[in-house]
C-alpha positions as CSV (number, residue, x, y, z in Angstrom):
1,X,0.0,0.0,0.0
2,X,1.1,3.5,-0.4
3,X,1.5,5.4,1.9
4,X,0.0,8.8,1.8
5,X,0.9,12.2,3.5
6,X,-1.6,15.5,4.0
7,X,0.5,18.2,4.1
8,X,-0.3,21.6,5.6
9,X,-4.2,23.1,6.1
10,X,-5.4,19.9,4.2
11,X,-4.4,17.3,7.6
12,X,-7.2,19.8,9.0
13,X,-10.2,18.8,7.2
14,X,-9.7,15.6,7.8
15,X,-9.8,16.0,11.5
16,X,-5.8,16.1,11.8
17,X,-5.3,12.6,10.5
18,X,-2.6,13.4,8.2
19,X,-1.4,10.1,7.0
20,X,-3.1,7.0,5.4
21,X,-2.0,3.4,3.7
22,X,-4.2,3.0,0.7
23,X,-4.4,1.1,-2.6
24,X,-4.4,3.7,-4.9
25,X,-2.8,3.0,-8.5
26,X,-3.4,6.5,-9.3
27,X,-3.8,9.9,-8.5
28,X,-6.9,9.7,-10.0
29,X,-8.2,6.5,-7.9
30,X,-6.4,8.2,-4.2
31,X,-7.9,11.4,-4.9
32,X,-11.5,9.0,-4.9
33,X,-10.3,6.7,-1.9
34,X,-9.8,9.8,0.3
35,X,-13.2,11.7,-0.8
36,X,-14.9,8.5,0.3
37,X,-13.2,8.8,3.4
38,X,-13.1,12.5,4.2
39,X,-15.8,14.1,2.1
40,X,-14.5,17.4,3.2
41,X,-11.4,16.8,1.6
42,X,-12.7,16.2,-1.8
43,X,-13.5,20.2,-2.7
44,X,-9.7,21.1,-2.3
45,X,-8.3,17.6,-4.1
46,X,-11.0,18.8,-7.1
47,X,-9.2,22.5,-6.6
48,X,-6.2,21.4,-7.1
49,X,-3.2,20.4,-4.9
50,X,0.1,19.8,-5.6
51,X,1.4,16.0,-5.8
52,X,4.9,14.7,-4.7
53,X,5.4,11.0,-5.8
54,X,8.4,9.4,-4.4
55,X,10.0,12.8,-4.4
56,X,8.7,14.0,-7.9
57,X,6.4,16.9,-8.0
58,X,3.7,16.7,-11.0
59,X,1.4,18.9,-12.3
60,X,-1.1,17.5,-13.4
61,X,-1.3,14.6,-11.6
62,X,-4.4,12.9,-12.1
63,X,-3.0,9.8,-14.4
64,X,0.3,8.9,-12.9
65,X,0.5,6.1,-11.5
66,X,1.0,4.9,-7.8
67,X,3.4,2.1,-7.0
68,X,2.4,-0.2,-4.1
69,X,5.4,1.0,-2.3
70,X,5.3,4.9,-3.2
71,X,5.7,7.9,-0.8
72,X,2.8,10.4,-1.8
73,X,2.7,13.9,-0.1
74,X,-0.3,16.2,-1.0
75,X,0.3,19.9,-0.4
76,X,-2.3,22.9,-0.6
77,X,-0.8,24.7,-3.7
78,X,0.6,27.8,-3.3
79,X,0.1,31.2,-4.7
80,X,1.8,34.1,-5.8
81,X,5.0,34.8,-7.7
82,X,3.3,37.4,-9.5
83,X,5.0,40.6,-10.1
84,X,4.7,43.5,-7.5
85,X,4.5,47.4,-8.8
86,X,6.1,50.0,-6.6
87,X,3.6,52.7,-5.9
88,X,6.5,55.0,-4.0
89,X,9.8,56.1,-5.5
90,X,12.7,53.9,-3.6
91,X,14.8,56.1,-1.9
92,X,18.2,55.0,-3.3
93,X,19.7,52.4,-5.3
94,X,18.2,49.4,-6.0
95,X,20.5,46.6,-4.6
């Protein structure tokens, strides 16, 4: 079984349980397994997390498949990155 690791905020809607062995032989099918489990949990799986297989990161992770000995870490995703605009003049040099 894989074993599978809430990460963050999400170990919270599941009541703090933040780890679980399951079957999974996809994203696709763990995402299911822990909606059925923890309905709460399946609104932020469907808005997307990010996914860390064995110490890979995917994007969109839906198809990729789960071995039956694989480390799986879900994580909130996280924003910005965007850029900021300066609305005062610096007062010297940029470094």
């Amino acid at each position: 079984m894989a074993r599978v690791v809430l990460v963050g905020n999400l170990a919270q809607v599941t009541g703090g349980v933040a780890e679980f062995d399951l079957s999974a032989t996809s994203v696709h099918q763990l995402f299911r397994q822990l909606g059925e489990l923890h309905p709460a949990l399946a609104p932020h799986l469907e808005s997307g997390v990010a996914v860390a297989i064995d110490g890979q990161i995917f994007q969109d992770a839906l198809l990729e498949p789960i071995g039956t000995d694989s480390e799986v870490f879900l994580l909130p995703q996280i924003a910005g990155g965007g850029r900021t605009t300066r609305t005062t003049p610096h007062p010297g040099p940029l470094p």
